[in-house]
C-alpha positions, -999 to 999 in steps of 0.1 A, spaced: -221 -756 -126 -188 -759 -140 -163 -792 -142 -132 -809 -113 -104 -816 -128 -85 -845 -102 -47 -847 -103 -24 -876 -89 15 -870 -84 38 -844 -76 61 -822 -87 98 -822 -71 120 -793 -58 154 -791 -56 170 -779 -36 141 -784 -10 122 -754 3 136 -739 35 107 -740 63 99 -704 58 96 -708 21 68 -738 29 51 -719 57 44 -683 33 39 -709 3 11 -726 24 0 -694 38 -4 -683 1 -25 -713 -9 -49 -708 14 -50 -668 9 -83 -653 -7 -68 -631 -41 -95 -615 -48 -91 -601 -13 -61 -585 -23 -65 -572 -60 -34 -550 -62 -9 -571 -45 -2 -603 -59 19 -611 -30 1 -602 1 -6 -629 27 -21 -617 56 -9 -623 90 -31 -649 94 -43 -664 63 -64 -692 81 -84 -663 104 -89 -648 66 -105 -682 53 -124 -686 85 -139 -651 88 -150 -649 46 -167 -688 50 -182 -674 85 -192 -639 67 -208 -662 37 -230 -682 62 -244 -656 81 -252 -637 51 -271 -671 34 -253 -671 6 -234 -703 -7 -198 -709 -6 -176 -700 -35 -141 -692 -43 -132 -653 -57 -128 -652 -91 -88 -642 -103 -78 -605 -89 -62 -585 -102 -26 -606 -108 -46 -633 -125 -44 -658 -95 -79 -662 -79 -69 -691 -57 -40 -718 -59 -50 -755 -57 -13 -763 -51 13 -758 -24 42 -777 -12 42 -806 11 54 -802 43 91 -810 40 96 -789 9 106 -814 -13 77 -817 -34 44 -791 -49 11 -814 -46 -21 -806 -53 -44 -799 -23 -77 -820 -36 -102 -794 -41 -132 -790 -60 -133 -772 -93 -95 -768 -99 -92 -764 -133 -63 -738 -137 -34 -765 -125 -7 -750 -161 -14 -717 -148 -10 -721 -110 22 -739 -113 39 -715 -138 28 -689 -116 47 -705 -81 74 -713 -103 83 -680 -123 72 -659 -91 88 -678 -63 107 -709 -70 130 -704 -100 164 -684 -96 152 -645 -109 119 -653 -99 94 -621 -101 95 -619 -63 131 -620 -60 127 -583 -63 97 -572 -46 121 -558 -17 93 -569 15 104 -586 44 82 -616 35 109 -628 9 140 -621 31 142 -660 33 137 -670 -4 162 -685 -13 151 -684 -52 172 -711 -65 149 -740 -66 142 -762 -98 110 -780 -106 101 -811 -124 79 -840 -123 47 -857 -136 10 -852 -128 -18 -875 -142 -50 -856 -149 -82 -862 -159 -110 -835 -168 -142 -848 -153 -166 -830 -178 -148 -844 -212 -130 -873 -193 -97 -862 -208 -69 -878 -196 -31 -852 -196 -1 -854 -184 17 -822 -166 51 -827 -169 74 -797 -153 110 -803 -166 136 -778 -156 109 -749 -147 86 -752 -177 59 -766 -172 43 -783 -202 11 -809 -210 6 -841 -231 -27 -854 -240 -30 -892 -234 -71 -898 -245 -86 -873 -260 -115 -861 -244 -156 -864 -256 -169 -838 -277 -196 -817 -255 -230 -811 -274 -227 -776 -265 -186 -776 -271 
């Protein structure tokens, strides 16, 4: 089973992300991790083939659809990725994304923020980064299990949350 939680905003970038920064950024959203357990960076030449072939793999195998669990870097999947002038990180609308703290630390301390974790990684694939970019904004969420309604505010980087309504105490919570 398991709970959605919906978000409604954005999170702004400054300076705006140069196009190869939103292309492997994108690329990296829609990459599998649990594909790639021992590289936290990899995107493969294709990620969309990747998507494609593991949905088309599920279905002829009968089994149902369903995300990996976290590899080995701690990022299973990323429900976030930037729009497509690089001004902005938004949420991409999908079902079960619960992790939304996590992800956005992770793009920020890994690729976004000036010394970002990637910054040293030495591959080709970063040659472009610029690393200088700073995030902040506001996010509305609400859990749809407890109906708790948060704000995610990033601010300078950090990315924080504020409880508006407290959510409903689960008989089995």
């Amino acid at each position: 089973m398991g709970y959605s939680t919906s978000y409604l905003g954005r999170l702004d970038v400054r300076p705006r992300l140069n196009p190869e920064e939103v292309e492997w950024l994108r690329a990296f959203r829609r990459t599998q991790r649990a594909f790639h357990p021992d590289d936290p960076y990899a995107v493969p030449m294709n990620p969309s083939a990747e998507h494609e072939s593991s949905a088309i793999a599920t279905k002829h195998t009968g089994g149902g659809w369903s995300w990996p669990s976290r590899g080995a870097s701690g990022v299973g999947r990323c429900d976030w990725e930037p729009c497509v002038g690089g001004r902005c990180l938004h949420w991409s609308d999908i079902e079960k994304s619960n992790s939304a703290v996590y992800e956005l630390t992770y793009l920020i301390n890994h690729f976004l923020r000036p010394g970002a974790f990637a910054s040293t990684d030495g591959r080709a694939d970063f040659a472009a980064f610029t690393f200088d970019h700073r995030v902040d904004g506001t996010i509305a969420a609400l859990r749809g299990d407890t109906r708790e309604l948060f704000l995610i505010v990033a601010s300078d980087n950090v990315v924080t949350t504020r409880t508006l309504v407290a959510g409903d105490v689960l008989p089995w919570g």
